[in-house]
mmCIF file as Biopython writes it, N, C-alpha, C and O atoms, coordinates in Angstrom:
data_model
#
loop_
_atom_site.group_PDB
_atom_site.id
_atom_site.type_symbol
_atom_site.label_atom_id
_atom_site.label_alt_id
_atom_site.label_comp_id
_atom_site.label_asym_id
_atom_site.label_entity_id
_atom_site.label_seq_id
_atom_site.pdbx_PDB_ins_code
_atom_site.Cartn_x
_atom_site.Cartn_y
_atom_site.Cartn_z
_atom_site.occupancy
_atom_site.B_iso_or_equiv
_atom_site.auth_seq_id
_atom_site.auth_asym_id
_atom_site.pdbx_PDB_model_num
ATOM 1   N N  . UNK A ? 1  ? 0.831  -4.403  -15.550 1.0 0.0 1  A 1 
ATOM 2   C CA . UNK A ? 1  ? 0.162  -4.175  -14.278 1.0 0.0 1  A 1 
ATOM 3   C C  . UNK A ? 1  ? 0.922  -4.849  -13.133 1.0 0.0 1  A 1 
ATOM 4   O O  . UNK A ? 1  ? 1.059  -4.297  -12.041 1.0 0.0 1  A 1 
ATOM 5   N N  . UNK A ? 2  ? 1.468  -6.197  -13.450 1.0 0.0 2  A 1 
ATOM 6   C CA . UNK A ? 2  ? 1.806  -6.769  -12.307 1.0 0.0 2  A 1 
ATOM 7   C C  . UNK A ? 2  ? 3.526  -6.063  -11.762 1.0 0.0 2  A 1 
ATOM 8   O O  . UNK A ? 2  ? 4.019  -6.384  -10.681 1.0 0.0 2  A 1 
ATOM 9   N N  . UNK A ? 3  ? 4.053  -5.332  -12.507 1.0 0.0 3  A 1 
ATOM 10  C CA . UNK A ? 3  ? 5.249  -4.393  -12.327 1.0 0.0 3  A 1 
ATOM 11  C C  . UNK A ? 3  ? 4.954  -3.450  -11.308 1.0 0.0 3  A 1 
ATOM 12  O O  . UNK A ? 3  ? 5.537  -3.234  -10.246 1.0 0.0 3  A 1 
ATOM 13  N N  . UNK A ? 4  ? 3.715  -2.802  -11.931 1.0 0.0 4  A 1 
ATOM 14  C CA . UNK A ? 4  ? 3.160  -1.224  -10.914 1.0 0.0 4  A 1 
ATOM 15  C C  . UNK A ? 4  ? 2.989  -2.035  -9.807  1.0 0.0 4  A 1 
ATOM 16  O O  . UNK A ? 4  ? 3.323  -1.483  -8.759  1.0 0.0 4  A 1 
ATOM 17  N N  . UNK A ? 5  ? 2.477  -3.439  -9.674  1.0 0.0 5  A 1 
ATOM 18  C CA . UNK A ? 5  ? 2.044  -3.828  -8.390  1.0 0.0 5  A 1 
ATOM 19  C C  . UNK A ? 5  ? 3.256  -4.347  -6.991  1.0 0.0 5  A 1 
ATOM 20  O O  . UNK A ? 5  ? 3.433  -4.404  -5.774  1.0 0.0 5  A 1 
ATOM 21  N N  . UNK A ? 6  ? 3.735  -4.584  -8.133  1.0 0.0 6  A 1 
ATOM 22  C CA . UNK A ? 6  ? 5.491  -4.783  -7.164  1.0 0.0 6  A 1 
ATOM 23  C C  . UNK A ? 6  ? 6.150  -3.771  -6.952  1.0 0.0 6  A 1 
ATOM 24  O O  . UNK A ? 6  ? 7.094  -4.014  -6.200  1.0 0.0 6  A 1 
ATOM 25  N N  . UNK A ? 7  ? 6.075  -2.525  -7.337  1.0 0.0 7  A 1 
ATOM 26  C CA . UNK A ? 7  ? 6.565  -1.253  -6.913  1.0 0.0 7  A 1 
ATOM 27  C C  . UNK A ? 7  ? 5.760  -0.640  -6.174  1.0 0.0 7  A 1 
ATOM 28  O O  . UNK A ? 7  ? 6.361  0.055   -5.355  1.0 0.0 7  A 1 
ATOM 29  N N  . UNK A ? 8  ? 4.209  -0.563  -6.063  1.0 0.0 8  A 1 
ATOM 30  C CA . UNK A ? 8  ? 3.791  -0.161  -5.267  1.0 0.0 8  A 1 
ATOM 31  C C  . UNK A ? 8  ? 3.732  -1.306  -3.761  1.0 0.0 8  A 1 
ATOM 32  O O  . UNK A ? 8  ? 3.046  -0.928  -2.811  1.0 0.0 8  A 1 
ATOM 33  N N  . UNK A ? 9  ? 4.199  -2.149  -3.699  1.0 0.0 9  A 1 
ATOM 34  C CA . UNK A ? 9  ? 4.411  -3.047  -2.481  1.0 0.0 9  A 1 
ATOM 35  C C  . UNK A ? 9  ? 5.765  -2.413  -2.218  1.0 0.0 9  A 1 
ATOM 36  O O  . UNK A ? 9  ? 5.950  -1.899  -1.115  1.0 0.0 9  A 1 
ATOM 37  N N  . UNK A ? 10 ? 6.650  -2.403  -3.057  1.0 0.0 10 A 1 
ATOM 38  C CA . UNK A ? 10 ? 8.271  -2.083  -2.432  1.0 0.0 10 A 1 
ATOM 39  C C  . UNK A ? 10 ? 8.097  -0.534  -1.973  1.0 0.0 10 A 1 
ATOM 40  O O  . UNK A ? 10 ? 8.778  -0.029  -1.080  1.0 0.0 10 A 1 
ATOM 41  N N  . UNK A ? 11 ? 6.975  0.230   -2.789  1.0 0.0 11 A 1 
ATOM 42  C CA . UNK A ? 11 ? 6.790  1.903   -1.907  1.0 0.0 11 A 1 
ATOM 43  C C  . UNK A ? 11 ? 6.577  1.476   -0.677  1.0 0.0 11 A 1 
ATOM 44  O O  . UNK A ? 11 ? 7.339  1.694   0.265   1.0 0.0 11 A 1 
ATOM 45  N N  . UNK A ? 12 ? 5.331  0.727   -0.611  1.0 0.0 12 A 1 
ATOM 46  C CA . UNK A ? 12 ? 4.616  1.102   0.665   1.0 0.0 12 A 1 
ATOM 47  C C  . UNK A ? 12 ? 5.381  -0.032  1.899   1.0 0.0 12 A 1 
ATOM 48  O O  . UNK A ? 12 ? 4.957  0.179   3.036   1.0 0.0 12 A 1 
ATOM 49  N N  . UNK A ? 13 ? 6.424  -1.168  1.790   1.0 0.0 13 A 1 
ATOM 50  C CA . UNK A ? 13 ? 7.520  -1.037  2.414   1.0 0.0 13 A 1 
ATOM 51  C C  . UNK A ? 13 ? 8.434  0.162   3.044   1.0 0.0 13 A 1 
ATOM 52  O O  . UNK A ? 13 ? 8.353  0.445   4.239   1.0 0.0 13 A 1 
ATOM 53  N N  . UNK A ? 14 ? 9.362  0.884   2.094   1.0 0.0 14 A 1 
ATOM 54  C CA . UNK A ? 14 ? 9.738  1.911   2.208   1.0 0.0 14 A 1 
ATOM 55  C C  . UNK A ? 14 ? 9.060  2.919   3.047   1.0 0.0 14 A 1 
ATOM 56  O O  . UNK A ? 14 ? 9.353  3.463   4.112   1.0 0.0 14 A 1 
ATOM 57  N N  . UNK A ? 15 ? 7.972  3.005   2.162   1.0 0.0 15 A 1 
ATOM 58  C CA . UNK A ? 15 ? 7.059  4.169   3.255   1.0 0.0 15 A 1 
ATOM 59  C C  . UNK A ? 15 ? 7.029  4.131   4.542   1.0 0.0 15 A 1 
ATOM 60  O O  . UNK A ? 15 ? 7.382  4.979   5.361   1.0 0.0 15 A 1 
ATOM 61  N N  . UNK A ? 16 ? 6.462  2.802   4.716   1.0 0.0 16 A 1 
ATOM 62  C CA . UNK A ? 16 ? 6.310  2.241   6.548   1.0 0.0 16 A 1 
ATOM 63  C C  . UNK A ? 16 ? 7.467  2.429   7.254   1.0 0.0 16 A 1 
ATOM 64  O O  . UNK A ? 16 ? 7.563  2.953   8.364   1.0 0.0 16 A 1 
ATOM 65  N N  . UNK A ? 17 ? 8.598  1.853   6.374   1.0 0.0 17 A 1 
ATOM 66  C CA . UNK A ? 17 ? 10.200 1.771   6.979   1.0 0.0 17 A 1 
ATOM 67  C C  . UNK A ? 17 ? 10.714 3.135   7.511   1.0 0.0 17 A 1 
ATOM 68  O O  . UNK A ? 17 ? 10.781 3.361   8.720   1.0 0.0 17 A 1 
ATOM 69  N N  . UNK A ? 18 ? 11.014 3.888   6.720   1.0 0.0 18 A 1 
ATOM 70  C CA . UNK A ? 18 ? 11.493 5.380   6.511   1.0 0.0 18 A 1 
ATOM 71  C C  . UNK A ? 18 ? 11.002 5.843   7.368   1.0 0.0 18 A 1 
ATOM 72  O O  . UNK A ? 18 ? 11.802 6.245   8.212   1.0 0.0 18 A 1 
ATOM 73  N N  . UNK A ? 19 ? 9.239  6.115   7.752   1.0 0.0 19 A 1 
ATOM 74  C CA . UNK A ? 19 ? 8.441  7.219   8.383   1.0 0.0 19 A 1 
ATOM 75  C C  . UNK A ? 19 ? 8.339  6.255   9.879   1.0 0.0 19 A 1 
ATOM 76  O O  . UNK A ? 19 ? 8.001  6.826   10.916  1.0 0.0 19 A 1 
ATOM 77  N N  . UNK A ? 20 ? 8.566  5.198   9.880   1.0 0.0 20 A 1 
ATOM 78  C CA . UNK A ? 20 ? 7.846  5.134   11.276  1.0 0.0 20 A 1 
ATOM 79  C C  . UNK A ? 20 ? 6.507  4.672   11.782  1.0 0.0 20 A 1 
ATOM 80  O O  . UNK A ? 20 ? 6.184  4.532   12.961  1.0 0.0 20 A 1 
ATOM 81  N N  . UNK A ? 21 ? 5.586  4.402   10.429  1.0 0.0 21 A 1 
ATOM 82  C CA . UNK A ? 21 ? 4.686  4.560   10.218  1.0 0.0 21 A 1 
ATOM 83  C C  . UNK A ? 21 ? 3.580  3.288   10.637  1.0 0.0 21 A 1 
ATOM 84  O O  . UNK A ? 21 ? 3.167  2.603   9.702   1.0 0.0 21 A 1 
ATOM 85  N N  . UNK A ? 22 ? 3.065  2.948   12.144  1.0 0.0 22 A 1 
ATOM 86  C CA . UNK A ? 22 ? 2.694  1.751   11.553  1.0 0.0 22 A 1 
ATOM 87  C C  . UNK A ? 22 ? 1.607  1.343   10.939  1.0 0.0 22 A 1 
ATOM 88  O O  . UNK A ? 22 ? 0.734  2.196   10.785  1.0 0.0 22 A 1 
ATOM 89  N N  . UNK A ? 23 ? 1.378  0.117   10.484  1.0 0.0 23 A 1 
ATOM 90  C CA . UNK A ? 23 ? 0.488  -0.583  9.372   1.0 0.0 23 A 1 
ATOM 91  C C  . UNK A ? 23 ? -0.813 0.001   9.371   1.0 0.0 23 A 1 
ATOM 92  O O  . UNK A ? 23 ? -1.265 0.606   8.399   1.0 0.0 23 A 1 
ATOM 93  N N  . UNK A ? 24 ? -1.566 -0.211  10.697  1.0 0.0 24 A 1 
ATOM 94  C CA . UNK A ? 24 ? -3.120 0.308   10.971  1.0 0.0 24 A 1 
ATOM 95  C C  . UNK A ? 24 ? -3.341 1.305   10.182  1.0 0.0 24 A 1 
ATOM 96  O O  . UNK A ? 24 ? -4.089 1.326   9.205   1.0 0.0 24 A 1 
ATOM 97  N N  . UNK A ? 25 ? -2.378 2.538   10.803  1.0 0.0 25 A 1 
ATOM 98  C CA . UNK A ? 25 ? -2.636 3.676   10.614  1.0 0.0 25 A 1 
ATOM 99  C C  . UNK A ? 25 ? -2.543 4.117   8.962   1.0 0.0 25 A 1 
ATOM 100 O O  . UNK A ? 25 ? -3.300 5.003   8.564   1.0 0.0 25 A 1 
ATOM 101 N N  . UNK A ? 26 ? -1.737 3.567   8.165   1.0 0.0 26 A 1 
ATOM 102 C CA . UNK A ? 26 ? -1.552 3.739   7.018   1.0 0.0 26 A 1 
ATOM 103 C C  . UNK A ? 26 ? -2.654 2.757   5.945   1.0 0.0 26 A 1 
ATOM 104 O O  . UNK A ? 26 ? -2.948 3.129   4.809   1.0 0.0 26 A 1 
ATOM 105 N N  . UNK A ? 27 ? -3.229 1.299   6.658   1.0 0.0 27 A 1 
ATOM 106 C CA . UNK A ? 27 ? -4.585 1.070   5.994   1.0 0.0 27 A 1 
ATOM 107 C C  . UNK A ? 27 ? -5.897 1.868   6.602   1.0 0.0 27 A 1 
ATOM 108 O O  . UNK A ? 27 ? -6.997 1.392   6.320   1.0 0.0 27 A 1 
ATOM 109 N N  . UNK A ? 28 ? -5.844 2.987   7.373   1.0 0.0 28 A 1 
ATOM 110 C CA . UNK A ? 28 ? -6.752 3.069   7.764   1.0 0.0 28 A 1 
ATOM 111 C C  . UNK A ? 28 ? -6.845 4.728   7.199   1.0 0.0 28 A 1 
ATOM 112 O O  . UNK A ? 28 ? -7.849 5.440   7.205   1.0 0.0 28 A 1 
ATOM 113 N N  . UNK A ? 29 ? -5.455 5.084   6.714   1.0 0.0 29 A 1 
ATOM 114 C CA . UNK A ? 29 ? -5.650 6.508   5.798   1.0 0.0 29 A 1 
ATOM 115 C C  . UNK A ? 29 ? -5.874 6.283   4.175   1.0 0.0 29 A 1 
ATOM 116 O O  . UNK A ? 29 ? -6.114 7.219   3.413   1.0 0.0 29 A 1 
ATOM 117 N N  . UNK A ? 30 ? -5.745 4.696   3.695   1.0 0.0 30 A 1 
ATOM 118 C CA . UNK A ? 30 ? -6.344 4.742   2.425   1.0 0.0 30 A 1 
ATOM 119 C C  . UNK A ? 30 ? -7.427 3.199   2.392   1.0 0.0 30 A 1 
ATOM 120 O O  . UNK A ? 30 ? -7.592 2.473   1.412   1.0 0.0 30 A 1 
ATOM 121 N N  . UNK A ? 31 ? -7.877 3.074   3.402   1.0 0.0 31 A 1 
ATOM 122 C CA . UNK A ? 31 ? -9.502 2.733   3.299   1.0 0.0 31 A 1 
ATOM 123 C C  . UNK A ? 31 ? -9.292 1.479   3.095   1.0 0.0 31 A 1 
ATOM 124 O O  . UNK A ? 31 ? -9.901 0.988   2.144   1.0 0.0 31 A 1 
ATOM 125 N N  . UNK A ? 32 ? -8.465 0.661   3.834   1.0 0.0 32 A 1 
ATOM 126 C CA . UNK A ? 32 ? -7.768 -1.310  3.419   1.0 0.0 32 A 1 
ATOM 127 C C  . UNK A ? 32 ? -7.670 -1.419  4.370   1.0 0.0 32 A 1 
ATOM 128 O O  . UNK A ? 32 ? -7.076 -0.576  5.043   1.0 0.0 32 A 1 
ATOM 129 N N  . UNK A ? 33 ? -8.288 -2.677  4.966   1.0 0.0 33 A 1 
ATOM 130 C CA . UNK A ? 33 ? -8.122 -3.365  6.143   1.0 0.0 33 A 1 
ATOM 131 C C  . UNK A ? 33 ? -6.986 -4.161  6.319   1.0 0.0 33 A 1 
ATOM 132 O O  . UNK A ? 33 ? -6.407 -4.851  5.481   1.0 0.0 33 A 1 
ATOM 133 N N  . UNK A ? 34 ? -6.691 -3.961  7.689   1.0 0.0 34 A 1 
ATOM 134 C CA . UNK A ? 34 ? -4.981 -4.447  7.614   1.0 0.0 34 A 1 
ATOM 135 C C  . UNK A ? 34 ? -5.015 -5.619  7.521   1.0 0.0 34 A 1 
ATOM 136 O O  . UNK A ? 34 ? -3.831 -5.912  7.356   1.0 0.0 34 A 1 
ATOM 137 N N  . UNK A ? 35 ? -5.769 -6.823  7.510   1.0 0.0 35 A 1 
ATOM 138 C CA . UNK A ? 35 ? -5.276 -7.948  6.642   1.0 0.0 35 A 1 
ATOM 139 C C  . UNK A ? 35 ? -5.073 -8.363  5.558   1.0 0.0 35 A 1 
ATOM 140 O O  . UNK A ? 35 ? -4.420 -9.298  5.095   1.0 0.0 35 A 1 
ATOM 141 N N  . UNK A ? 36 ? -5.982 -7.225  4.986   1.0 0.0 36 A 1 
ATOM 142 C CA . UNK A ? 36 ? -6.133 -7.136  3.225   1.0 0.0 36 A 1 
ATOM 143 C C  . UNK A ? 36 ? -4.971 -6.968  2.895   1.0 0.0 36 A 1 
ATOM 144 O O  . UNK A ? 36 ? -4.533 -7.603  1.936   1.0 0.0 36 A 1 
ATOM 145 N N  . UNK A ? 37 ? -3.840 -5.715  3.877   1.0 0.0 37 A 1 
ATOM 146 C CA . UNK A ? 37 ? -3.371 -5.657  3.415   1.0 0.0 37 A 1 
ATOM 147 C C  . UNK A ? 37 ? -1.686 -6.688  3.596   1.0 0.0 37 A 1 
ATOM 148 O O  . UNK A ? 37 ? -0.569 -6.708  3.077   1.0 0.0 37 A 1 
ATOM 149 N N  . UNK A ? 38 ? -2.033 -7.015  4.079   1.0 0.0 38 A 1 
ATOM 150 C CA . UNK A ? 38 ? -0.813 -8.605  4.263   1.0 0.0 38 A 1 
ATOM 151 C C  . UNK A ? 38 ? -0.998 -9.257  3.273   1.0 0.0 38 A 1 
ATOM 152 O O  . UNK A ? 38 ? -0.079 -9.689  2.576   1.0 0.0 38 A 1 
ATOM 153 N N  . UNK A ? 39 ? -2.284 -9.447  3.037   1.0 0.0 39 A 1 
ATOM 154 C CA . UNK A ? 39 ? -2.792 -10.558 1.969   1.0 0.0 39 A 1 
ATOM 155 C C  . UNK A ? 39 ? -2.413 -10.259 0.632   1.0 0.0 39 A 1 
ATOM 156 O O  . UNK A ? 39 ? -1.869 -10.934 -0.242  1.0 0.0 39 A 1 
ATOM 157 N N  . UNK A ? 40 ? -2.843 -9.039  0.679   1.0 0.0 40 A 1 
ATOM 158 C CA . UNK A ? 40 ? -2.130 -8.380  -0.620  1.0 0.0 40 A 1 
ATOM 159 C C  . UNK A ? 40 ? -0.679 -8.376  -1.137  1.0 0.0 40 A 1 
ATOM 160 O O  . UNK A ? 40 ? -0.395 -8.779  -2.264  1.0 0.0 40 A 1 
ATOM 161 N N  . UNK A ? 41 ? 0.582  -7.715  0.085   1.0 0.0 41 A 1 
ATOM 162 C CA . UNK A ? 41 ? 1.468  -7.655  0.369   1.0 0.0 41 A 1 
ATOM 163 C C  . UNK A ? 41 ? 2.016  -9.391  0.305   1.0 0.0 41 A 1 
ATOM 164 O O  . UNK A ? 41 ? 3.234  -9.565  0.307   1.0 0.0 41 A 1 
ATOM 165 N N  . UNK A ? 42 ? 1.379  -10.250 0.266   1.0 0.0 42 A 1 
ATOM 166 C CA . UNK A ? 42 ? 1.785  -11.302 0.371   1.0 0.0 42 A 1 
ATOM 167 C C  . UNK A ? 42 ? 1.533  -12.345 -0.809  1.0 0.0 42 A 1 
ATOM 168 O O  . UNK A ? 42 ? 2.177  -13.394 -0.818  1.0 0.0 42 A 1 
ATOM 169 N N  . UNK A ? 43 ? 0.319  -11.981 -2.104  1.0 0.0 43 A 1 
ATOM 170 C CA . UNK A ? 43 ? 0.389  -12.284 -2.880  1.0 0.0 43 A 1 
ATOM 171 C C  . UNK A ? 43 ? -1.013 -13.145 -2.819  1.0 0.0 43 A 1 
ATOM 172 O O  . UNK A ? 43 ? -1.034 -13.844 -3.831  1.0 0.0 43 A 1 
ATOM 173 N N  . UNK A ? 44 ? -1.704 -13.274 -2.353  1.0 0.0 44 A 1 
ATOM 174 C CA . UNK A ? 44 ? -2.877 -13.862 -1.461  1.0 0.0 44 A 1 
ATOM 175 C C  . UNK A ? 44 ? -3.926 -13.086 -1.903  1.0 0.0 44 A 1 
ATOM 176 O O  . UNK A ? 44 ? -4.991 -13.576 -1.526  1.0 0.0 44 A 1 
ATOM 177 N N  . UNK A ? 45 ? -4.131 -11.602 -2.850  1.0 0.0 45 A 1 
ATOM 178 C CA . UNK A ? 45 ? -5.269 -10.885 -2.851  1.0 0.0 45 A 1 
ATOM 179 C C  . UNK A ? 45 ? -5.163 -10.332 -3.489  1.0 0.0 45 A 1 
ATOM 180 O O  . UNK A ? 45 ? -3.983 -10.016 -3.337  1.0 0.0 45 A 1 
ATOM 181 N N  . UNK A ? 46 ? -5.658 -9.590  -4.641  1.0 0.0 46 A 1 
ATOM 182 C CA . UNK A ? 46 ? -5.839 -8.717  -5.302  1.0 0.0 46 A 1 
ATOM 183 C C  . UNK A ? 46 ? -6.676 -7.685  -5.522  1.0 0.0 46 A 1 
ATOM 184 O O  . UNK A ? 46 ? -7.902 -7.745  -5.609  1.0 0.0 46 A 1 
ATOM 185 N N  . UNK A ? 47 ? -6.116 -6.918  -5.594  1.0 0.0 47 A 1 
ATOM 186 C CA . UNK A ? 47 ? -7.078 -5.165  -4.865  1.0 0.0 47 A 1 
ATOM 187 C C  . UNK A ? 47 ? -7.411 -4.913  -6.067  1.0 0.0 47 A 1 
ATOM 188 O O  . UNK A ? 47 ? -6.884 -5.430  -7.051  1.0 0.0 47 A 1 
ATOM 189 N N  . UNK A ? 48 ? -8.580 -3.856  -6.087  1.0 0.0 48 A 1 
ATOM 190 C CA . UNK A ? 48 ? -9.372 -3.064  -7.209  1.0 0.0 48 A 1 
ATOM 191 C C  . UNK A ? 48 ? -8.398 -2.173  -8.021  1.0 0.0 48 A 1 
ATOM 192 O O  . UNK A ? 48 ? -7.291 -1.773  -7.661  1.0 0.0 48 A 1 
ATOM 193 N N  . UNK A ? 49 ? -8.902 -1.994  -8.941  1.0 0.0 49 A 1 
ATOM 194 C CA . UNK A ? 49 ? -8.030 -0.395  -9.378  1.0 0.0 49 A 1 
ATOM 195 C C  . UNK A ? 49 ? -8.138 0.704   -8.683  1.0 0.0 49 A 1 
ATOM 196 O O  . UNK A ? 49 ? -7.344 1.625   -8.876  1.0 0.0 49 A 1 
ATOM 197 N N  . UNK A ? 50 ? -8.909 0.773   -7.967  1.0 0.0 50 A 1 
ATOM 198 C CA . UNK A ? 50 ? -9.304 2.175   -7.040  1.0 0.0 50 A 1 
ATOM 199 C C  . UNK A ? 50 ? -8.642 2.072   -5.906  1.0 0.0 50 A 1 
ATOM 200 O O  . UNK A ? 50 ? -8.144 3.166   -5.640  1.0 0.0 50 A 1 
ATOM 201 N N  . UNK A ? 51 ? -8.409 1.297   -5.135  1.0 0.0 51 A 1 
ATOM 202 C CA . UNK A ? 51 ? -7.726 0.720   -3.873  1.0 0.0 51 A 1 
ATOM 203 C C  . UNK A ? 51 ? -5.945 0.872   -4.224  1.0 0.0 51 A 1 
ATOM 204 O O  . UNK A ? 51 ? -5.055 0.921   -3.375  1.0 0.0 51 A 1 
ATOM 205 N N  . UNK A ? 52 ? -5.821 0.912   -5.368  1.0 0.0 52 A 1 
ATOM 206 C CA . UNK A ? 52 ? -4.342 0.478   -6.363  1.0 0.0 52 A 1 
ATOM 207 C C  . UNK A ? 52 ? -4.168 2.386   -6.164  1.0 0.0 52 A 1 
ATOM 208 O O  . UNK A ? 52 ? -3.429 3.122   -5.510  1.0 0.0 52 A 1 
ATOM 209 N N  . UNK A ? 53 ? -5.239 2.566   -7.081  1.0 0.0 53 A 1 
ATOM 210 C CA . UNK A ? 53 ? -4.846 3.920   -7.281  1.0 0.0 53 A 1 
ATOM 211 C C  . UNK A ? 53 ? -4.858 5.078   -5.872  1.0 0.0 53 A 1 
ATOM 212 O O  . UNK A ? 53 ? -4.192 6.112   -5.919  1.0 0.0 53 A 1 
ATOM 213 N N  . UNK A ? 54 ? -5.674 4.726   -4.719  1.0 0.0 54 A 1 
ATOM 214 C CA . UNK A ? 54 ? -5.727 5.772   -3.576  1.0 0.0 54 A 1 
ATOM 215 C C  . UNK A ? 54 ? -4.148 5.065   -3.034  1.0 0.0 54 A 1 
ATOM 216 O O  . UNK A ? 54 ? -3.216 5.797   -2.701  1.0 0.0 54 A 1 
ATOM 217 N N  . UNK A ? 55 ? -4.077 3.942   -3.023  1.0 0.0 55 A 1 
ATOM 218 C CA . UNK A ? 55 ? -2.521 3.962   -2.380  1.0 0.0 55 A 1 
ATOM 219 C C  . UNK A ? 55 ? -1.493 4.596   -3.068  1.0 0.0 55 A 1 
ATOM 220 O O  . UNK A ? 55 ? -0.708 5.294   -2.425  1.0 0.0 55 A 1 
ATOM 221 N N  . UNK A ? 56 ? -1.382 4.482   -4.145  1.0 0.0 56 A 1 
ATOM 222 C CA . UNK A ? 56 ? -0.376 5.234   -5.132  1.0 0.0 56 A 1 
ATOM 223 C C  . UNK A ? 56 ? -0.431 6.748   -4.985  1.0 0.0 56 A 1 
ATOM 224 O O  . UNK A ? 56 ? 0.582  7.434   -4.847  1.0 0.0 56 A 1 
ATOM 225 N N  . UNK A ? 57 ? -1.715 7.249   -5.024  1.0 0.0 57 A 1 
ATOM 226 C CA . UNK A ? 57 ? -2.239 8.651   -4.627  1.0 0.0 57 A 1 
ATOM 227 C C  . UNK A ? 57 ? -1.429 9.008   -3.281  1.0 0.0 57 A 1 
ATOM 228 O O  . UNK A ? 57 ? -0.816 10.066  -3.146  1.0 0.0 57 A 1 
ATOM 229 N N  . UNK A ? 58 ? -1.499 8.005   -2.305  1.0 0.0 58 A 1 
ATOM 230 C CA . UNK A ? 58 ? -1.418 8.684   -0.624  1.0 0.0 58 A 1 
ATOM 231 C C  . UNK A ? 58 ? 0.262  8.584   -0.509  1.0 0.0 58 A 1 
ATOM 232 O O  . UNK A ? 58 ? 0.972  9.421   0.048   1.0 0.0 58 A 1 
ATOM 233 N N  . UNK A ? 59 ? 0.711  7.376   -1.161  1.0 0.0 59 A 1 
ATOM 234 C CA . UNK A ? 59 ? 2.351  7.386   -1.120  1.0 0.0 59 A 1 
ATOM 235 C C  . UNK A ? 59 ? 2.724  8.448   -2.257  1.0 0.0 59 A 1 
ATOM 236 O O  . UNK A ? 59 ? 3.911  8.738   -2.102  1.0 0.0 59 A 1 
ATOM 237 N N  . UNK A ? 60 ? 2.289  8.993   -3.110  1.0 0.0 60 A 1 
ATOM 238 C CA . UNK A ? 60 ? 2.903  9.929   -4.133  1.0 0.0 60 A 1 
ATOM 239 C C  . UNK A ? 60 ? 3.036  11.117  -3.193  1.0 0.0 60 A 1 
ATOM 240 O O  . UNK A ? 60 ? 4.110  11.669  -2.955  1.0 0.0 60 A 1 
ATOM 241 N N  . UNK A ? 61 ? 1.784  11.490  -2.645  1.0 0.0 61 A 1 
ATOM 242 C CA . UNK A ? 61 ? 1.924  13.062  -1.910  1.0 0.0 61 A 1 
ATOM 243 C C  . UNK A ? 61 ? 2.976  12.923  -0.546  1.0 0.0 61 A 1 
ATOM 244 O O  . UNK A ? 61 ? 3.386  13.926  0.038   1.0 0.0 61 A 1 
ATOM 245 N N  . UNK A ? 62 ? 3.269  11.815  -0.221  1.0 0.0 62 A 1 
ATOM 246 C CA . UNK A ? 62 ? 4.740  11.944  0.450   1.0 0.0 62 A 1 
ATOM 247 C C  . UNK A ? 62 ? 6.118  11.984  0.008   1.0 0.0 62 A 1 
ATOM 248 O O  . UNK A ? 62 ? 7.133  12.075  0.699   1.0 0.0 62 A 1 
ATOM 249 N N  . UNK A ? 63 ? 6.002  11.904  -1.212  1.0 0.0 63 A 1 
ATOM 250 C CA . UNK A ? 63 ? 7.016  11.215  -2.013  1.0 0.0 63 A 1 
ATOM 251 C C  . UNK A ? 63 ? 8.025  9.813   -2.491  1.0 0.0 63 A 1 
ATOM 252 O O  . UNK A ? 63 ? 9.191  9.568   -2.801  1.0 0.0 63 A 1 
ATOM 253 N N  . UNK A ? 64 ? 6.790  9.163   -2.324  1.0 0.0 64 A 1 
ATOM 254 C CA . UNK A ? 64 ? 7.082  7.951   -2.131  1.0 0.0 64 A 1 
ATOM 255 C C  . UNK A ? 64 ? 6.816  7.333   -3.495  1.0 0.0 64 A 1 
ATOM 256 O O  . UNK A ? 64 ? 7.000  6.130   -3.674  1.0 0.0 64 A 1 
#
């Protein structure tokens, strides 16, 4: 688990990087408040499986 969780931090890097994309807008299309998600991103928090899985969901359909 803690592998998927470091790849899905290095996606959703990438993601942000690549697209342009900023932070708000991308916790606010999969339902995480943007400190959560620093906190997260920072090692400080640990998200649900469902929260795990809609981000993985929202970066997959970009190809991320």
């Amino acid at each position: 688990m803690e592998e998927f969780i470091m790849s899905l931090i290095t996606r959703c890097q990438r993601f942000l990087e690549e697209l342009g994309i900023p932070v708000t807008v991308f916790c606010k299309k999969v339902e995480l408040s943007t400190p959560s998600f620093y906190k997260w991103r920072n090692g400080e928090l640990n998200l649900s499986d469902a929260t795990l899985e809609r981000i993985d969901g929202y970066l997959s359909k970009y190809g991320f």
